[in-house]
C-alpha positions in Angstrom: 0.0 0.0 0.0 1.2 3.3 -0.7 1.1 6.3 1.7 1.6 9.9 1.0 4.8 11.3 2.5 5.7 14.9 0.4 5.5 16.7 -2.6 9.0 15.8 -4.9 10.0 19.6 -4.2 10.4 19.3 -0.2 13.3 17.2 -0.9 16.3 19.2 -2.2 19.7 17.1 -3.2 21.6 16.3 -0.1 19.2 18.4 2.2 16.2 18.1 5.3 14.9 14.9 5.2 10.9 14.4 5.5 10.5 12.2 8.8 7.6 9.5 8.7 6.5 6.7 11.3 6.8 3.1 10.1 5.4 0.0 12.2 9.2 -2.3 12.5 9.0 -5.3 15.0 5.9 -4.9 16.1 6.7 -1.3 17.2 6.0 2.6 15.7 9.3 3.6 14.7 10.3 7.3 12.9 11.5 6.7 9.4 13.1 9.3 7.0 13.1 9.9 3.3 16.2 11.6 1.4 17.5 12.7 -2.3 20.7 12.1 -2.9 22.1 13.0 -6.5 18.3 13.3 -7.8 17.2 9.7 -6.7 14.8 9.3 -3.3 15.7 7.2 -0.7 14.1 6.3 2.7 15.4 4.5 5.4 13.9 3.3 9.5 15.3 6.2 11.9 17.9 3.7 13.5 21.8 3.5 13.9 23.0 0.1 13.6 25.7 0.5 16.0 23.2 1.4 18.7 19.5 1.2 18.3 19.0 5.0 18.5 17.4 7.7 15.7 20.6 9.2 13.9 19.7 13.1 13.3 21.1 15.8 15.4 18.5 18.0 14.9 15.0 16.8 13.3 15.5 16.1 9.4 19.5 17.0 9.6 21.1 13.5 8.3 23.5 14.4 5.7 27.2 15.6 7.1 28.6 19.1 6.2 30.0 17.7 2.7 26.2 16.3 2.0 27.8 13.1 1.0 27.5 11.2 3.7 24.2 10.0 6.4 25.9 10.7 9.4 24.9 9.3 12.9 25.0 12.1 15.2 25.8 9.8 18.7 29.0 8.0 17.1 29.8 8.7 14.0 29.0 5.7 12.0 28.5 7.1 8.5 26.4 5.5 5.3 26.0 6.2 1.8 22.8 7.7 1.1 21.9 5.8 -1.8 22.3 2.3 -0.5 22.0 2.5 3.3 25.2 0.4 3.6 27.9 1.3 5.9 30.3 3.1 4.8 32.5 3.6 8.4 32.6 3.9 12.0 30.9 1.3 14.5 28.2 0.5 12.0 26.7 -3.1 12.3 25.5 -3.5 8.5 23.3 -1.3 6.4 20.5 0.8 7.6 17.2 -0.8 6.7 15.9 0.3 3.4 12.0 1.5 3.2 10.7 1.2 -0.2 9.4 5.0 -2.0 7.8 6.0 -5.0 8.0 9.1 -7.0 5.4 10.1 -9.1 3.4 13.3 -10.0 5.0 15.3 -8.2 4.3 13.4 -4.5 7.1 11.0 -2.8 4.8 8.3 -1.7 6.4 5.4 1.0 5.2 1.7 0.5 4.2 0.1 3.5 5.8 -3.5 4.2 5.3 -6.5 6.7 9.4 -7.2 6.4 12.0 -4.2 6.1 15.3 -5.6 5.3 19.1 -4.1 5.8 21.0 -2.7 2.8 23.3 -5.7 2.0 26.7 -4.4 2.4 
């Protein structure tokens, strides 16, 4: 099923993300949805060093070179286009959450399994 989430302009390349709730393991959980070199991404609200929401201030993911998806509490860092880790104490990928652009709305899919970027 697909939900609503923003219109395609909200989300500039490498900028504020658009926060969103997601049900994961039985629990409500804060999701987030990114572009990153014109593509949108969206990803559960959750290091994978430490089971904590990653931002440092609401929608602020990207570090200052907007390259990178930057946990706030350690440091583990990912690429934005793949949720996989790309350094620090990450434990695997950020789990992926699957989003549609079309007419001019970013819509996110719900899903009964959410599954970690693969590298």
């Amino acid at each position: 099923m697909l939900h609503p989430l923003c219109n395609s302009r909200d989300l500039v390349d490498s900028g504020l993300a658009a926060s969103f709730d997601v049900i994961y393991a039985g629990q409500t959980c804060r999701a987030f949805a990114i572009r990153f070199r014109g593509q949108v991404h969206a990803y559960l609200n959750r290091c994978t060093h430490v089971a904590m929401e990653m931002d440092w201030r609401p929608d602020h993911f990207f570090d200052d070179t907007g390259q990178w998806l930057l946990c706030a509490t350690h440091g583990a860092h990912y690429d934005p286009a793949t949720g996989a880790c790309r350094g620090g104490p990450c434990k695997g990928g950020l789990i992926r959450i699957d989003v549609v652009e079309r007419d001019g709305v970013v819509h996110w899919r719900s899903q009964y399994h959410l599954k970690p970027a693969l590298f």
